[in-house]
C-alpha positions, 0 to 999 in steps of 0.5 A: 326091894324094901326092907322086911320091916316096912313092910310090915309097918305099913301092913300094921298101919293098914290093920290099924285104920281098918280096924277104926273102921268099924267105929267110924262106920257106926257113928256115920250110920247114926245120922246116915242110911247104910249105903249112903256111908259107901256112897259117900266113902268111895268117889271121893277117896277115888278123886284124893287118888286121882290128885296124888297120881296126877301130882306123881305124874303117874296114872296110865295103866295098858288097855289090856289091865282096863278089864282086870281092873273093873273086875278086882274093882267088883270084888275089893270096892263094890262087893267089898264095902257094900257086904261090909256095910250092910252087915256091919249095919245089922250085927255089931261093930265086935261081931264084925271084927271077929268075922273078919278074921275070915279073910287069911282062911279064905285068901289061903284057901284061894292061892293054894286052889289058884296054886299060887303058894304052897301050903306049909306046916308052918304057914297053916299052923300061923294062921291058926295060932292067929286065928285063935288069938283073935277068938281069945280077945274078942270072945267065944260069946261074940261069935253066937249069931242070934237075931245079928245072923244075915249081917254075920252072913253079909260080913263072911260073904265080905270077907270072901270078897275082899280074899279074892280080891286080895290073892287076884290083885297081886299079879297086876300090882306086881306088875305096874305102880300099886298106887296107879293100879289103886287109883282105877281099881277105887274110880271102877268101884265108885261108879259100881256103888253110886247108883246104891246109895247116891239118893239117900246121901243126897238126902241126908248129908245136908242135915249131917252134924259136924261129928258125923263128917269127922267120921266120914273124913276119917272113913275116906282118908285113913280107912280108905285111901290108906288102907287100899293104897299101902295094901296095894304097895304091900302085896307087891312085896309080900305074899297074900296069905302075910297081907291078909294074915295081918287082919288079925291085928284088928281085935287088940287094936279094936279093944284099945280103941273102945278103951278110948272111946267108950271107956272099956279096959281091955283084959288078960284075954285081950293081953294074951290074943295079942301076943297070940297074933303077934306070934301067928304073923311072925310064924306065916312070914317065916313059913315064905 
């Protein structure tokens, strides 16, 4: 077993990348159609997996996994990044963050339904304080639908998604190499999503600038490959509910990022989130 702090460095470290995505993704969508961006997001991340399992020698999976596979490849690649990215496509990239702060309620939800884990005072209580840091340091005001309404639903319906996912993986990633298992549940999931944006990347990715395809390099490294990888390491040794409660991580980081990048400066309430999730996560990681 790894130590408790690792774990939650690479947990971090996933938050971080996820959080970027949001960013990233707009920028790409300056130059590219919505599921263009998964189109060329996906297969590409699936082949850097193919070459790290074939340099570690390790990529058989049993044929009885082949169908669990495919099917967390629906909910954590197909249905995920193509939810994400069309709701991310009609509402803002804060709005998306905000609602992607849905997934721990959902992935809760589930394990307690699927009784995989228990509901605890303190692991409710954490998910709520985290909750409500994330409220503190986006906004109530970003919350509000308005004309951005169906790609708030597109994001929900996401997060719901990727939840499951989350919750469903975690007895196969327990069970075999949590790379091994990434490295098929991203190959499924890019023959899922090429037939919904494979025309319009075929179209559009020659006339691309070379900004756009730092993005996009960005999007399939860091955003993709890293994430799904070190959560797929993660849930083999740390509840759903923890891994997913790390989402909240995202809204202070988001800020930092529009700091950087579009000259915002983050504020008391954005201060005061942080150290509200920050809280949130250590009370759901006491409450295992």
């Amino acid at each position: 077993m790894p130590s408790r702090l690792r774990v939650h460095l690479a947990l971090l470290a996933v938050q971080v990348a996820f959080a970027s995505l949001s960013i990233a993704g707009k920028r790409v969508m300056e130059e590219l159609p919505p599921f263009a961006v998964v189109a060329l997001r996906t297969p590409p991340a699936a082949i850097v997996l193919w070459l790290i399992a074939f340099a570690r020698r390790r990529w058989r999976i049993p044929l009885r996994d082949v169908a669990a596979l495919a099917g967390l490849a629906v909910l954590g690649i197909a249905g995920n990044q193509l939810l994400f990215i069309a709701g991310l496509s009609r509402t803002t990239a804060t709005t998306a963050v905000v609602l992607g702060t849905t997934i721990p309620v959902f992935t809760v939800g589930i394990a307690i339904l699927a009784r995989r884990e228990r509901a605890t005072v303190l692991r409710v209580a954490g998910v709520g304080l985290a909750f409500g840091g994330a409220v503190v340091t986006i906004g109530g005001g970003a919350l509000a639908g308005g004309s951005h309404l169906t790609g708030d639903l597109l994001i929900v319906a996401n997060s719901l998604s990727y939840a499951l996912y989350l919750v469903l993986s975690r007895p196969v990633v327990t069970r075999h190499d949590p790379l091994v298992v990434i490295t098929w549940v991203m190959t499924f999931g890019a023959v899922m999503v090429l037939p919904f944006g494979a025309a319009d990347a075929a179209a559009h990715a020659p006339s691309m600038s070379a900004g756009g395809w730092m993005a996009m390099a960005w999007i399939v490294g860091a955003a993709t490959v890293g994430t799904y990888a070190l959560n797929a390491w993660a849930l083999r040794h740390a509840p759903s509910s923890l891994v997913a409660t790390y989402i909240y991580v995202q809204p202070p980081v988001a800020a930092v990022m529009a700091a950087i990048y579009l000259g915002e400066r983050p504020g008391p309430g954005t201060l005061a989130g942080a150290a509200m999730i920050a809280v949130g996560i250590w009370t759901v990681s006491r409450s295992r």
